[in-house]
C-alpha positions as CSV (number, residue, x, y, z in Angstrom):
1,X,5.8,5.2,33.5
2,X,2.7,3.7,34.8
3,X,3.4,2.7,38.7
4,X,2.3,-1.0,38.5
5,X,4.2,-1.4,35.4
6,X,7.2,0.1,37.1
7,X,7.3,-2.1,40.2
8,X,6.6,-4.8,38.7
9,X,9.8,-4.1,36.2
10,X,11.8,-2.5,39.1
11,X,10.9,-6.3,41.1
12,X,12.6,-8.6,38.0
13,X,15.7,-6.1,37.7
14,X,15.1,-2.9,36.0
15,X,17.3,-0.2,36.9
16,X,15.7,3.2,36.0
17,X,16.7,6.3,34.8
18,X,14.5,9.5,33.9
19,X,11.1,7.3,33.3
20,X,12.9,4.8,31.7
21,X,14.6,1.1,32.0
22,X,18.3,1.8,31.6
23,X,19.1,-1.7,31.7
24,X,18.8,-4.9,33.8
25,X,22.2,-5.4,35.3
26,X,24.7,-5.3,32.6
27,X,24.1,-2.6,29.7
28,X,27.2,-4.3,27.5
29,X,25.9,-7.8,27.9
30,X,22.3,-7.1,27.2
31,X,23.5,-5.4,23.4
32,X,25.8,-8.7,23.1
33,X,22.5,-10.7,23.7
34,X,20.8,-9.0,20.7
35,X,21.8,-11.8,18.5
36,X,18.9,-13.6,20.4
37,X,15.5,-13.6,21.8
38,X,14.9,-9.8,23.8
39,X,12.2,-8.1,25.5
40,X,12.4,-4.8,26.6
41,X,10.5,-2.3,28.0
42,X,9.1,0.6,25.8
43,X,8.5,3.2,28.6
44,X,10.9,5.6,26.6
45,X,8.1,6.1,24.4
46,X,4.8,8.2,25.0
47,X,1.7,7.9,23.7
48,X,-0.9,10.8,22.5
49,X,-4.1,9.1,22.1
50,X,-6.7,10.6,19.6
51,X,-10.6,10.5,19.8
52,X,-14.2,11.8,18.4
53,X,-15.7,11.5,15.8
54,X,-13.9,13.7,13.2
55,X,-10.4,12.3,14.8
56,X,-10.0,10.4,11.4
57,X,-10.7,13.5,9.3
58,X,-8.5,15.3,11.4
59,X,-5.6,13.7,11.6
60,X,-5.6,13.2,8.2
61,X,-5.3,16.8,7.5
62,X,-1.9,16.7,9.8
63,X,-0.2,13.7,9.0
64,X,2.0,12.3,6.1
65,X,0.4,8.5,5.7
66,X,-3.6,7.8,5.1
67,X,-5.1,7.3,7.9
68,X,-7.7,5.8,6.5
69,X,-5.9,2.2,6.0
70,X,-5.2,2.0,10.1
71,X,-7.4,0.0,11.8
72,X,-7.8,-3.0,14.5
73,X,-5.7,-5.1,12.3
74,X,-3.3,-2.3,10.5
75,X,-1.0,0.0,12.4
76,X,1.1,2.7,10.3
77,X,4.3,4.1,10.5
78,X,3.9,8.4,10.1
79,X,5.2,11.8,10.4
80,X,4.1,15.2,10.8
81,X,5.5,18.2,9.5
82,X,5.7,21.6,9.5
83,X,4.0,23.6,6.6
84,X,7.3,23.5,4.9
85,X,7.5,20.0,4.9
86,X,10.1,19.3,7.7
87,X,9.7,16.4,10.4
88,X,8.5,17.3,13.6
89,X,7.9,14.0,15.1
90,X,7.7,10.6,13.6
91,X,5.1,7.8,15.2
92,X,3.6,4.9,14.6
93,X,-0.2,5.3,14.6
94,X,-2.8,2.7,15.5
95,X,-6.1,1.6,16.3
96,X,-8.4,0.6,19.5
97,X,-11.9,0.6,20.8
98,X,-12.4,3.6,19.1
99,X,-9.4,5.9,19.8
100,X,-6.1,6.5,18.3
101,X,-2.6,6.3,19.2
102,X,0.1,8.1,18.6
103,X,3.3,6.3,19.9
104,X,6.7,8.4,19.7
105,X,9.9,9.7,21.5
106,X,8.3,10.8,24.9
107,X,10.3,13.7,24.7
108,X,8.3,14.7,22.1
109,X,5.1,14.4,23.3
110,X,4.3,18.0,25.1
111,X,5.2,19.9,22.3
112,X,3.3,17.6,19.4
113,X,0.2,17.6,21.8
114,X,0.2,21.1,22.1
115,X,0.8,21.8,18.1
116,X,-2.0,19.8,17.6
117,X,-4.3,21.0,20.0
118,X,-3.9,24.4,18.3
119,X,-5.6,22.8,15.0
120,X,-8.4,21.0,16.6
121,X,-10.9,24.4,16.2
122,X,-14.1,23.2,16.3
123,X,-13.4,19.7,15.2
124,X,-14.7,17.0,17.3
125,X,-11.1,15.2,18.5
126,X,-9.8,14.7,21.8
127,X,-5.9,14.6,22.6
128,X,-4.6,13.5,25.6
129,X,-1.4,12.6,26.8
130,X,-1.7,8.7,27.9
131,X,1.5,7.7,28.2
132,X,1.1,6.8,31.6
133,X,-2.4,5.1,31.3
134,X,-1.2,1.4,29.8
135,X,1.9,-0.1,30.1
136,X,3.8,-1.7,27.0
137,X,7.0,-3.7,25.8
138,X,8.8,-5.3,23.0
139,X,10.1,-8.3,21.5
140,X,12.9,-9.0,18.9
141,X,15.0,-12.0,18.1
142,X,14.7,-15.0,15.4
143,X,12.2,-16.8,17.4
144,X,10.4,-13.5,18.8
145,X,7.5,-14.3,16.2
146,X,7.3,-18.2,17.9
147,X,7.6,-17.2,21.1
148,X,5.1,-14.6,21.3
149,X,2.8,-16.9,19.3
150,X,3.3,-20.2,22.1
151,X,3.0,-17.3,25.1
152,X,-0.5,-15.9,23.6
153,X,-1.7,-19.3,22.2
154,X,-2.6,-17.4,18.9
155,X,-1.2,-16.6,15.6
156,X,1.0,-13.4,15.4
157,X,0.7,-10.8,12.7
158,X,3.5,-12.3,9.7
159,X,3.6,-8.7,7.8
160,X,5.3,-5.6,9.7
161,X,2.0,-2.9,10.5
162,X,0.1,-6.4,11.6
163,X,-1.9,-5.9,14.5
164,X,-3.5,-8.6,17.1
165,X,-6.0,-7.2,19.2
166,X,-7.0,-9.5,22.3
167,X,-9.4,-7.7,25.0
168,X,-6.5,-6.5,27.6
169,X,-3.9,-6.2,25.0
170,X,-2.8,-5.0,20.8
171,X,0.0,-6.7,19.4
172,X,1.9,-4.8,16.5
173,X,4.0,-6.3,14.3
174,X,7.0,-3.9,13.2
175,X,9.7,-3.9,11.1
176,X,13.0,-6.3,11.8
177,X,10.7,-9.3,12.9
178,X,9.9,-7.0,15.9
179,X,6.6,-6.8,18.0
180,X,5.6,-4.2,20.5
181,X,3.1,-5.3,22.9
182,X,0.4,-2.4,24.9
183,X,-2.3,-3.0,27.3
184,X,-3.1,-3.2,31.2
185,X,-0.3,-4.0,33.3
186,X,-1.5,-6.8,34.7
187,X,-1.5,-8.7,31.1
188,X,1.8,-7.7,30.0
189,X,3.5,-8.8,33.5
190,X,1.7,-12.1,32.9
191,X,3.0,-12.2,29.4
192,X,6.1,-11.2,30.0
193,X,6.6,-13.5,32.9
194,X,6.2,-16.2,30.3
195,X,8.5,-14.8,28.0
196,X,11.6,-14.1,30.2
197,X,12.6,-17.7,30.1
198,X,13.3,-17.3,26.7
199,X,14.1,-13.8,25.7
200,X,16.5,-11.5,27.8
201,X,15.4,-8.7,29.3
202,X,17.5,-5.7,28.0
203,X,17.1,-1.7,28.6
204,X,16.2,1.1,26.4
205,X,19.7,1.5,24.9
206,X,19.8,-1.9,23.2
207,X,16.2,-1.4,21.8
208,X,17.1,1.6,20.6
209,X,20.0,-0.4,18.5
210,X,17.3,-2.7,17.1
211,X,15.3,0.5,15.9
212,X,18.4,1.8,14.2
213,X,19.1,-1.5,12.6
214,X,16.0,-1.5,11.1
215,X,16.3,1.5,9.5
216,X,13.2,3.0,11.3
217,X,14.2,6.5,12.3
218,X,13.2,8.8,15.5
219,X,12.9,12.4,15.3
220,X,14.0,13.7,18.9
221,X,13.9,17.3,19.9
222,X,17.9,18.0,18.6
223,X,16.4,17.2,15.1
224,X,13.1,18.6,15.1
225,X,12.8,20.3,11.7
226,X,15.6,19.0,10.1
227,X,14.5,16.5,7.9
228,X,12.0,16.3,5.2
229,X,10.2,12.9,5.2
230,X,12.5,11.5,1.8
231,X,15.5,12.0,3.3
232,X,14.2,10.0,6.2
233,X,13.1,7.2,3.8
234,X,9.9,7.3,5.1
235,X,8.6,6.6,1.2
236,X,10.4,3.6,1.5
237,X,9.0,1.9,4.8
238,X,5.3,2.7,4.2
239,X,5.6,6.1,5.8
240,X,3.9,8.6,3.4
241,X,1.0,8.6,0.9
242,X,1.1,10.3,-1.9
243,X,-2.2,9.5,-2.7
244,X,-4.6,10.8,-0.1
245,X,-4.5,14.3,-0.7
246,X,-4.2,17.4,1.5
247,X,-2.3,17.7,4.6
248,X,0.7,20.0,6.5
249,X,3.8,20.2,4.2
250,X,2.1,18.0,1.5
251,X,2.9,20.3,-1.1
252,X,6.5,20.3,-0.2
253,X,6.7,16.8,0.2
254,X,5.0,16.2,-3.1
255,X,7.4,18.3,-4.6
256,X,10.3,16.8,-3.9
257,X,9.2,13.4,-4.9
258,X,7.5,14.3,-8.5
259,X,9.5,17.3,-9.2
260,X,12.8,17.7,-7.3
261,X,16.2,15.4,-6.9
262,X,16.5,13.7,-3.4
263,X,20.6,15.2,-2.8
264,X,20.1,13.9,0.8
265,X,19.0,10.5,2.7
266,X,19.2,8.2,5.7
267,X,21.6,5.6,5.9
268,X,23.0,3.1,7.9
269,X,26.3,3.1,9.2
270,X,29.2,2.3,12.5
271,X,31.8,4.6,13.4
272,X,34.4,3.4,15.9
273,X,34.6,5.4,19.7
274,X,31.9,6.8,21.3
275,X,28.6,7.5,20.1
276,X,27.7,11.1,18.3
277,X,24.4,12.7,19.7
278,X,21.2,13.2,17.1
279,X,21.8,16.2,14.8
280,X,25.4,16.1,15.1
281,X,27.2,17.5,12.0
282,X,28.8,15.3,9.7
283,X,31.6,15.9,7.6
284,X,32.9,15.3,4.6
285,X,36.6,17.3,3.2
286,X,35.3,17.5,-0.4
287,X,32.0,18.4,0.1
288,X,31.7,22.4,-0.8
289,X,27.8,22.9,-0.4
290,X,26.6,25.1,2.1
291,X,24.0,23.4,3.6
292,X,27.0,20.8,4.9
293,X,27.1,16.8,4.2
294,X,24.8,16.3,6.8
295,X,23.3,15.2,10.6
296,X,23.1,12.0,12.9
297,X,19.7,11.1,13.3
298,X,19.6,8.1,16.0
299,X,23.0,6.7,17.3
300,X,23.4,3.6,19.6
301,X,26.3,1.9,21.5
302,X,27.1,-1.6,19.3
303,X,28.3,-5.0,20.7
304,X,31.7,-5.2,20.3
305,X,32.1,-1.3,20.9
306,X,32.2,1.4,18.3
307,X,28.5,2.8,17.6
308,X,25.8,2.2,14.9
309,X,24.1,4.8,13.8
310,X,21.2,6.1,11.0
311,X,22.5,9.5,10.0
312,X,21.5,11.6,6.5
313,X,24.0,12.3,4.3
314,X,24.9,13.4,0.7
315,X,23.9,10.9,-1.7
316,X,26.5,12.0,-4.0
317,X,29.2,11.6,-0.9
318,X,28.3,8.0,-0.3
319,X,28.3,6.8,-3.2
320,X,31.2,8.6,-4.5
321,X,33.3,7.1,-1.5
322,X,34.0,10.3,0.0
323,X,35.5,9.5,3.6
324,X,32.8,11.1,5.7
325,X,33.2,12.0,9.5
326,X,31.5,12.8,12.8
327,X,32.0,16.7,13.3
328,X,35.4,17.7,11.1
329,X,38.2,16.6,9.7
330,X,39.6,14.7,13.4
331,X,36.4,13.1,13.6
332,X,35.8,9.3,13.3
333,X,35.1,7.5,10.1
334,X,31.6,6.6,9.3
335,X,31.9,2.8,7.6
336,X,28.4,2.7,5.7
337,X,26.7,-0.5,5.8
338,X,23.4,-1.7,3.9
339,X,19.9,-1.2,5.1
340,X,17.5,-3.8,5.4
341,X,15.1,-2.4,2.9
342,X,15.9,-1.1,-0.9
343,X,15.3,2.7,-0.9
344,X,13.5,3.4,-4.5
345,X,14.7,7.4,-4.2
346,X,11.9,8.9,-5.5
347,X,8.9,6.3,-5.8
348,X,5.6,5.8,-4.8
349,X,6.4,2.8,-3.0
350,X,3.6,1.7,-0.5
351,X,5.3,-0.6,1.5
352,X,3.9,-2.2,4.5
353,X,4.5,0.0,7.7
C-alpha cells in the first residue's frame, strides 16, 4: 500500500491487515451499511502497469477482450489464460497517459508479471509492478453516482467500463452502480474527505461482497486454472471478444462457445454458517460425473450472517433442483439466487465491461 495513502487511512480509522484495510471499527456493521452509500479502500488489489509502443499489440496476443476498444474514456473487464483456455487471472484493464493497467487480486500479481514477462521477446512493452505507486478506492451505494458527481463537480460515467480522466485522477465506472477511483494520494484523501460524510467507510471484506453481488468474479491463487472464461460468464459481462482474433487459449475458448455445450457456470448464491474458501468443492448426491458438481469461486460474510457466494456449478444441477452443498453430503445448502445480469450461455454478447 502506498505509505501516504496508508497514514492517511490508518489516521480516519483503518485497521490493517496484510497490506490491506480490514475494516474501520466494526466489520459486521460496515456489511449491514451496504444498503447505503460506501467507500472503501481498494489496496487488496495490485496493479501491473503496461507500456511501449507495441504494448497494445502485445497484450492483445495474451488477453481474452480487444484491447483495442480501451482507452481514456473505456476501461474493460478481461482474463488471461493458459494455452488451454483456463483463467489465470481476471482484471480490469484501462487507459492513462500512455500506459496500461492491469488491476487484479494482488496476490496475483508476481506470478501474472512474471508469465508475461516471459512473452515480451523482443517486443517493445514494459511491465512493472505499480501497485504501490498511486493510491485508489471505491464507491457503491444508490446515490454513489450523485455523490461522486457533487464531490468532483463533473459528470460521472452513466455506463459500467465509463471512465473520467481528470489530471491527478481516472474514475471508472463498474458494474453494480460502482466506481473505483486511482490517482495521487493527495487527491483521493481530498476526495474522499468529501465523501465520508456521506458514504461509510467499510474494509476489504464488505467490498469484496459488492463484487460478488455483482456477479464480477476474481480468480485467486486457490483457483488459478480452474475455470475457462464461459463458465466464469465472462461472455456475458463484456469480458471476451470473439472477434479480434488470435490470442492464448483462443482456440479453446472459441471452441466452447461455437462448437461445444457450456455443462458448467457461475452463479450466485448464500449458504447459511461460515463462509467456504475459493475452490472449495461443491457437492451435489446425484451428480455421478467425474469431474464433480463444481468449485466456490469468491465467498463473502453477508449481513444478517450466513455467506454469499459466486461459485460454478452444473448447469444441469441447478436447474434440475438438485440440493447442492459445500464439500459432501453434511455440508451446508447452497440457496441460488438470481444474478444481476441475463447469462445468454453461448452468445456473442458484447456487453459493456
Amino acid at each position: 500500500m502506498q505509505s501516504e495513502w496508508q497514514s492517511f487511512l490508518v489516521s480516519n480509522g483503518a485497521q490493517l491487515a496484510d497490506g490491506h484495510v480490514d475494516h474501520f471499527g466494526d466489520a459486521t456493521a460496515e456489511r449491514e451499511a451496504l444498503s447505503g452509500d460506501v467507500i472503501a479502500d481498494l489496496s487488496h488489489f495490485g496493479v501491473i502497469a503496461a507500456s511501449g509502443n507495441d504494448t497494445v499489440e502485445f497484450l492483445q496476443g495474451q488477453v481474452t477482450n480487444d484491447v483495442r476498444r480501451v482507452d481514456t474514456a473505456t476501461s474493460q473487464l478481461n482474463s488471461y489464460c493458459t494455452p488451454k483456455g483456463r483463467i489465470l487471472a481476471t482484471f480490469r484493464l484501462f487507459y492513462r497517459d500512455g500506459v496500461h493497467y492491469l488491476r487484479m487480486p494482488a496476490e496475483r500479481v508476481p506470478f501474472i508479471l512474471k508469465r508475461l514477462r516471459m512473452y515480451v521477446l523482443r517486443s517493445q512493452v514494459l511491465l512493472e509492478d505499480v501497485s504501490d505507486a498511486l493510491a485508489r478506492f471505491g464507491i457503491a451505494g444508490p446515490r454513489a453516482s450523485a455523490l461522486l458527481a457533487d464531490a468532483l463537480g463533473a459528470d460521472v460515467p452513466q455506463e459500467d467500463g465509463g471512465v473520467l480522466q481528470s489530471d491527478d485522477m481516472l474514475v471508472m465506472r463498474t458494474p453494480g452502480g460502482r466506481f473505483e477511483c486511482h490517482g495521487t494520494p493527495e487527491a483521493l484523501a481530498h476526495l474522499w474527505r468529501k465523501l465520508a460524510p456521506q458514504a461509510r467507510p467499510v474494509g476489504r471484506d464488505a467490498w469484496m461482497l459488492t463484487e460478488i453481488r455483482a456477479g464480477i468474479p476474481h480468480v485467486v491463487d486457490a483457483t488459478s486454472e480452474a475455470f475457462v472464461p464461459q463458465m466464469l460468464n465472462l461472455h456475458a459481462v463484456g469480458g471476451v471478444s470473439f472477434r479480434k482474433g488470435c490470442y492464448t487459449g483462443q482456440e479453446v475458448v472459441a471452441r466452447m462457445q461455437y462448437l461445444g455445450k457450456l455443462k458448467r457456470r457461475m452463479f450466485l448464491a448464500h449458504v447459511d454458517g461460515s463462509c467456504p474458501a475459493p475452490g472449495d468443492e461443491l457437492f451435489a448426491a446425484e451428480v455421478e460425473s467425474g469431474q464433480g458438481t463444481g468449485k466456490v469461486v469468491n465467498a463473502q460474510p453477508a449481513p444478517g450472517g450466513g455467506c454469499d457466494l459466486l461459485a460454478v456449478a452444473l448447469i444441469e444441477a441447478v436447474d434440475s433442483g438438485m440440493t447442492v452443498r459445500i464439500g459432501d453430503a453434511q455440508g451446508a445448502v447452497l440457496r441460488f439466487m438470481p444474478l444481476p445480469y441475463a447469462v445468454d450461455e453461448l452468445g456473442d454478447t458484447q456487453a459493456p465491461s
